[in-house]
N, C-alpha and C positions, 0 to 999 in steps of 0.2 A: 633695143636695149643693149645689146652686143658691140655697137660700136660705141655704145656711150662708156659703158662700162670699160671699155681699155680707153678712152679720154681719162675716164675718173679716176685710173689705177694710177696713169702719171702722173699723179695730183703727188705734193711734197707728203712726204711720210707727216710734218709739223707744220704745222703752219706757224710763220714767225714775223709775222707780219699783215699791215692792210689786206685788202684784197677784195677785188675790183672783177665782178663779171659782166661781159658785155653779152646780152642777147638780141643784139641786134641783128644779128646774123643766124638766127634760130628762125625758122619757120613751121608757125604753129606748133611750137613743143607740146606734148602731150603732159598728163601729170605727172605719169611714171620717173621721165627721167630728169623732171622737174624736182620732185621730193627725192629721187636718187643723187641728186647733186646735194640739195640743204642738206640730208643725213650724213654726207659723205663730208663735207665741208664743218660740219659739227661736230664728227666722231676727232676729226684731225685740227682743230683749233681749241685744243683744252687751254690757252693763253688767252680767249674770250676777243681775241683782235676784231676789230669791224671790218665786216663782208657789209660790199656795196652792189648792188643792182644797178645798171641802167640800160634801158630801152627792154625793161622785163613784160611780161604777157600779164596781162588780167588777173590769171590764176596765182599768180607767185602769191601777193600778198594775202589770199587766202593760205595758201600753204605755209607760207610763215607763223601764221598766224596759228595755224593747229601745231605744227613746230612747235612754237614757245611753251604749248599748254602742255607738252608730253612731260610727266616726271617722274622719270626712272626710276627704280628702287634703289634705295642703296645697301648696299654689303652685299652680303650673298643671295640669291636667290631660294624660295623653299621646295626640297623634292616635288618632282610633278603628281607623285602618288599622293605625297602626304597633304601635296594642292587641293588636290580631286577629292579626298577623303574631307578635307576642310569646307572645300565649297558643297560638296553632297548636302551634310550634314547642316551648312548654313541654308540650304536652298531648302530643305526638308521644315525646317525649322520655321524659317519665314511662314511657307506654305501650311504649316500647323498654325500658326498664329492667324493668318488669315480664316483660315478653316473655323476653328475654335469661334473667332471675333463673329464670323457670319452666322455660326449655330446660334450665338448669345440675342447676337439682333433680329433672328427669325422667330425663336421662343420671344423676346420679350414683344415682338406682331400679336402674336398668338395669345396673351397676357392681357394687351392692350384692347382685344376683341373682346377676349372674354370678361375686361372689367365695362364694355361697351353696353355689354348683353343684360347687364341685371340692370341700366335705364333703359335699354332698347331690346323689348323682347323680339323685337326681329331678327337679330344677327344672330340667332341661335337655329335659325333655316329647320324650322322643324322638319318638312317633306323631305330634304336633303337628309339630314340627320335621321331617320325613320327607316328611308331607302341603303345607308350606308349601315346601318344597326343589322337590317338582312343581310347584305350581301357579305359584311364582315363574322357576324353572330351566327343567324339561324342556318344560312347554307355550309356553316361550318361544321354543323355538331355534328354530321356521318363519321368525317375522318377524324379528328379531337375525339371522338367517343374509341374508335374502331383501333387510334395509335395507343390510347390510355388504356383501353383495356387490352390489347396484346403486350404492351410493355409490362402492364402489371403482373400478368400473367408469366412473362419470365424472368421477374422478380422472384415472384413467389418459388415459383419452380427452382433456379440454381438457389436462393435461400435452403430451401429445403430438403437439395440435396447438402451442402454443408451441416443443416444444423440435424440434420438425421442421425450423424456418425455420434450422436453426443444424446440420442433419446430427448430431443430440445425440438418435438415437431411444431406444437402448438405455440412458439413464437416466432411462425413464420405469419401466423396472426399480427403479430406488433411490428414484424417488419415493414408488411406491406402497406397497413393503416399509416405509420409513422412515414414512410417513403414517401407513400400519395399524395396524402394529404397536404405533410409540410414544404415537399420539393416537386415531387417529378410531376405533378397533377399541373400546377400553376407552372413550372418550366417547360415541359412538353405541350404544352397549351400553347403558350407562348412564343415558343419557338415553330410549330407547326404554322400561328398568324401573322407571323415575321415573314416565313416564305411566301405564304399565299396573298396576305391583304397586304403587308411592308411593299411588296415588289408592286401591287396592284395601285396603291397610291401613287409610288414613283412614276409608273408607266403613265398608267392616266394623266398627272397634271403635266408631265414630260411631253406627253404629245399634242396638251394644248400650248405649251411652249411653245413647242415647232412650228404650231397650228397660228401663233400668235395669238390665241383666245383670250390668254391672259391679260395682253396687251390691250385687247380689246374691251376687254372688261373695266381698266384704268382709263381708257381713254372716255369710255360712258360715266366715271368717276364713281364705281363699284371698287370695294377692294376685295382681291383675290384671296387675300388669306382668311375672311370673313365667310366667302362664298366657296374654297377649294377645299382649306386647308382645317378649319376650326371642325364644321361638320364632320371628316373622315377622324379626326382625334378624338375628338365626343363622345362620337360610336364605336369605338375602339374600347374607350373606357367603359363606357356601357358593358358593350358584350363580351369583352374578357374576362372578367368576375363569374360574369352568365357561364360561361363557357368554362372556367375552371373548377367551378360547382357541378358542371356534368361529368367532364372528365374523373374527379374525386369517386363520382357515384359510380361508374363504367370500370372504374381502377380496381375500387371497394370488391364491385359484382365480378371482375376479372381473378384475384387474389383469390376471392370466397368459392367460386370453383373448381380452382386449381388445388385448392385442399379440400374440398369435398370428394373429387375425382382421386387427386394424386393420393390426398393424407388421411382420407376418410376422415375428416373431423366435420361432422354433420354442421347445418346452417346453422341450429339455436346456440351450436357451443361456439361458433365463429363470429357471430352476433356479441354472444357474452365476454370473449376474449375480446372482442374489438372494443366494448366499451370500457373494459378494465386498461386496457391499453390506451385509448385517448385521455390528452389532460385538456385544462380548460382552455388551453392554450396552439391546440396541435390542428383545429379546421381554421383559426384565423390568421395561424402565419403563416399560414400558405395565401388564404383569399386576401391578406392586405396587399401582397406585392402585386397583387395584378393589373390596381389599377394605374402603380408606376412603370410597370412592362407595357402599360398600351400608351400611357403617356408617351415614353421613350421609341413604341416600334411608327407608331402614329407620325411624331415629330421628323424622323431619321428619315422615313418614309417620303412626306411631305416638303422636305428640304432638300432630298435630291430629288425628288422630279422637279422644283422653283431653278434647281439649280443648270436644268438642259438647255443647251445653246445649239444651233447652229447645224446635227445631222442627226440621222437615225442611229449611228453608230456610237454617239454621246446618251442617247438611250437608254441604249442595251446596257453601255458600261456604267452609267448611274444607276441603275436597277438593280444589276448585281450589287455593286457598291452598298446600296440600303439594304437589303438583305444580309449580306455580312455584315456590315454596323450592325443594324438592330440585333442581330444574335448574339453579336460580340457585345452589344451593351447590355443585352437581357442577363444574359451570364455573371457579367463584371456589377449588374446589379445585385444577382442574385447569391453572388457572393461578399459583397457587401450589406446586403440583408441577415445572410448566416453570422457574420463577424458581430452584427449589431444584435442581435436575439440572442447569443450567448453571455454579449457585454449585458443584458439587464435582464437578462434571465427567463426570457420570455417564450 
């Protein structure tokens, strides 16, 4: 390219006229200084004169041909930053659009099963559904009892050191009922089956991914979301409700000893505050969100493990992935829940 390139420098600064290259006396030009010539011959004929070929290689008329298609920008070009920052944001963007699009077509799978299920009581895989109710529900209630009643407990506790400086002990009663019940019972629930069963979904149908079981399942003309992915959401729903009904009780029992111990306020008067402090309204807006948190941790769950390709390391990183969604969407429910119980009062 060295020696072509002091040929091509002698080239007229303009070109003002035809112009005639013979390659007849080239042997095997390569592409390099095949397109280092057309660019060279194109930057310096802005008068559009005809360049002729003869005795050219093979190659030429391909490279003209990608020649003609290049078109430049015109005016100025935009900052490389202010490029970078544009494409980011356009590539992010895409990528959320596809994201989103694929969430919508895996719920309406999921939709489409569950309208299967009320003519075909099969697709509701009872044994699956039963095995997944344990392993999500009943093996949960140690630590969902054990996180709800230590959290309760230092509710209760800085409550009442605040509300002591003010002779205000005994509404550390209607904090903790009012906390439990309506928020931290059903979020901490929630949040504790996010980590533990959200990641355990992902993983699982993730490694029949890799396993290709999936595929194998399609190919016997089962479908996976009927046999993977319905079952593990079902029992979600199921035993979240179950499971935010113990936590409430573990919350309750947690809050009622820490004022019996800290605030001496015996069980029958913590009993009596607690029910002057419930309205008809404070055990069921906590129990309705839960079974749109198992919905959402179930779905997130089950969507990226469909979604592993290709190594173990796609895995690991969709696993995490479900995990932070579903927490980030239990949250972003659960404050769209709060927004909504104010608007009607409930």
């Amino acid at each position: 390219m060295g020696a072509v390139e002091d040929e091509l420098n002698s080239l007229p600064t303009v070109i003002d006229g035809a112009v005639v290259c013979d390659w007849s006396g080239a042997e095997s030009p390569g592409i390099g200084p095949a397109w280092a010539l057309l660019h060279r011959l194109a930057e310096r004929n802005p008068g559009g004169h005809a360049i002729t070929h003869t005795g050219a290689p093979y190659l030429l008329d391909f490279l003209q041909t990608l020649h003609a298609q290049r078109h430049p920008l015109d005016g100025p070009r935009p900052d490389p930053e202010t490029e970078s920052v544009l494409g980011a944001l356009g590539r992010w963007t895409l990528t959320q659009g596809i994201e989103a699009r694929g969430a919508v077509d895996f719920y309406g799978r999921i939709v489409m099963v569950l309208r299967e299920a009320f003519t075909r009581s099969s697709a509701f895989r009872v044994p699956s559904l039963v095995r997944h109710i344990y392993e999500t529900g009943i093996t949960a209630i140690p630590i969902v009892s054990l996180i709800a009643f230590l959290i309760s407990v230092i509710v209760a506790y800085l409550g009442a050191q605040q509300l002591s400086r003010f002779g205000a002990n005994i509404f550390v009663v209607d904090l903790v009922t009012i906390s439990v019940l309506r928020e931290m019972g059903v979020l901490l629930t929630a949040i504790i089956v996010a980590g533990r069963s959200g990641s355990a979904f992902a993983a699982e149908i993730g490694v029949m991914q890799l396993n290709e079981e999936t595929d194998a399942l399609r190919a016997m003309g089962m479908n996976p979301i009927e046999i993977l992915v319905v079952p593990r959401v079902l029992a979600l729903v199921i035993a979240l409700p179950l499971l935010t009904i113990i936590a409430d009780a573990m919350g309750l029992a947690g809050g009622g000893l820490l004022s019996l111990l800290n605030l001496h306020i015996p069980l029958p008067q913590f009993m009596d505050r607690l029910r002057e402090s419930l309205a008809p309204t404070t055990f069921w807006a906590g129990l309705v969100k839960a079974p749109v948190f198992a919905m959402l941790i179930g779905t997130v769950g089950a969507y990226r493990g469909m979604q592993v390709r290709e190594s173990a390391r796609e895995l690991g990183r969709l696993t995490t992935v479900a995990v932070v969604q579903s927490i980030f969407m239990v949250i972003l429910a659960d404050a769209l829940f709060a927004i909504l119980f104010v608007k009607i009062d409930f």
